[in-house]
Structure formats: structure tokens, C-alpha cells
C-alpha positions as CSV (number, residue, x, y, z in Angstrom):
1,X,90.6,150.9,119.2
2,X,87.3,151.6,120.4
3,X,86.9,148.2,122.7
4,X,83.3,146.6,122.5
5,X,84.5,143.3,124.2
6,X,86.9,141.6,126.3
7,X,87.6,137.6,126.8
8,X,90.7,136.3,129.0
9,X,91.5,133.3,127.3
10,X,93.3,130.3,129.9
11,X,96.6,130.5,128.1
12,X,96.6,133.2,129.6
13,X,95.8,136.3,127.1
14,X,93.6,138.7,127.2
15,X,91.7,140.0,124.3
16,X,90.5,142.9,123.5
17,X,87.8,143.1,120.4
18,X,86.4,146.5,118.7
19,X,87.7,148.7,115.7
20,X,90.4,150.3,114.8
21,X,89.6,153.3,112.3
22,X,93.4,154.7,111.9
23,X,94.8,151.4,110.2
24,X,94.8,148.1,108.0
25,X,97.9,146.7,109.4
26,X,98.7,143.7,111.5
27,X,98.9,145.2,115.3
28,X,101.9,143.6,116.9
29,X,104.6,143.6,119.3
30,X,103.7,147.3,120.7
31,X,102.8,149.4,123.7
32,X,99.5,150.9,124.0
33,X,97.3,153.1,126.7
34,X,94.0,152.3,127.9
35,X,91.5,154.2,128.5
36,X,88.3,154.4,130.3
37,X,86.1,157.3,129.9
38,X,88.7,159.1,128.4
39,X,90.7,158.5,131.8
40,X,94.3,156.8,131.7
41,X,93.7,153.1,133.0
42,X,96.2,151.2,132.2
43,X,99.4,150.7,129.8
44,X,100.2,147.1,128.4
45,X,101.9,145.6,126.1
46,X,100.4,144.0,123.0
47,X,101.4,140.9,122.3
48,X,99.6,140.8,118.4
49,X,96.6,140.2,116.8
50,X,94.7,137.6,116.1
51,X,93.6,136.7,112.4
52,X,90.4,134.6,111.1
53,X,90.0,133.7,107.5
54,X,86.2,135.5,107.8
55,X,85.9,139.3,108.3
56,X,84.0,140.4,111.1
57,X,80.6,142.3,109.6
58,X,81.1,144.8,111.6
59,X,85.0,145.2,111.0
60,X,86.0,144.5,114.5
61,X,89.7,142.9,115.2
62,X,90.7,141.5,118.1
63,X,94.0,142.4,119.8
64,X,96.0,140.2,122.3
65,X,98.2,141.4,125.7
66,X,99.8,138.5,128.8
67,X,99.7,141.4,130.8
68,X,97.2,141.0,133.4
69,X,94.2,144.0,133.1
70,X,91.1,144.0,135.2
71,X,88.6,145.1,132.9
72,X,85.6,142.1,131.7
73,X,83.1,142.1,129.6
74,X,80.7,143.7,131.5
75,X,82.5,146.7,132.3
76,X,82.9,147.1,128.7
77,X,79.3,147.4,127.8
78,X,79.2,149.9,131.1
79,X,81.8,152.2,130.2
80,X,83.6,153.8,127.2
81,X,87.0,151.7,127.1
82,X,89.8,152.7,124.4
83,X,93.0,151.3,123.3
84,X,96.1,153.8,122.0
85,X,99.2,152.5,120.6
86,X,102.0,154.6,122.0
């Protein structure tokens, strides 16, 4: 996933939004890399994705993790940030 932007949600997830061009399945319950760059940040674990009735124009998703990441939406928009399932 090619991440475009990033809201941390008080429940306490994090969500990462962009596209994923490899697949039409639900992403859930998976490891996955990120990277900034093309440098290794981070590794988390995804907790799933979250659905709407209304597809984004633009065919972005939006994937979920509880595991605390230090990336916002401004350092998005700054640098090229990717997310790999392992």
C-alpha cells in the first residue's frame, strides 16, 4: 500500500489510507513492513480493514494496526511511506 494518509483514531488505532494494487481482498489479521523512502521503518501488525458502503474515487482503502507508529499526516505528504504484508 502506497500510504497517502494517516489518522490515529482515540480508540486507539491507527489508520493508514492509500492503495493497494496487488489485491481485492479484505486485509486482515497480518504482519506487514513499513517503509519510508524505501527504508525499513517499522513492522506492525494489522489489525483489519475498515469497509464503507461508498468506494473511494480514487480506490484508496484504509488499513487498521493498535500498535503504536509515529508517522502523521504530515510526514506522509513529506515522504514516500509504504506498507508490505509479510
Amino acid at each position: 500500500m502506497a500510504i497517502v494518509e494517516t489518522f490515529h483514531l482515540q480508540l486507539g488505532y491507527t489508520v493508514f489510507v492509500g492503495s493497494i494494487q496487488s489485491s481485492n481482498r479484505i486485509v486482515k489479521n497480518t504482519k506487514a513492513k513499513i517503509f519510508i523512502d524505501g527504508n525499513f521503518f517499522q513492522t506492525i501488525e494489522i489489525s483489519g480493514e475498515f469497509l464503507t458502503n461508498i468506494k473511494h474515487p480514487q480506490g484508496y482503502r484504509a488499513i487498521s494496526t493498535t500498535d503504536k507508529v509515529d508517522i502523521d499526516s504530515v510526514f506522509v505528504k513529506q515522504y514516500f511511506c509504504e506498507l508490505k504484508e509479510i
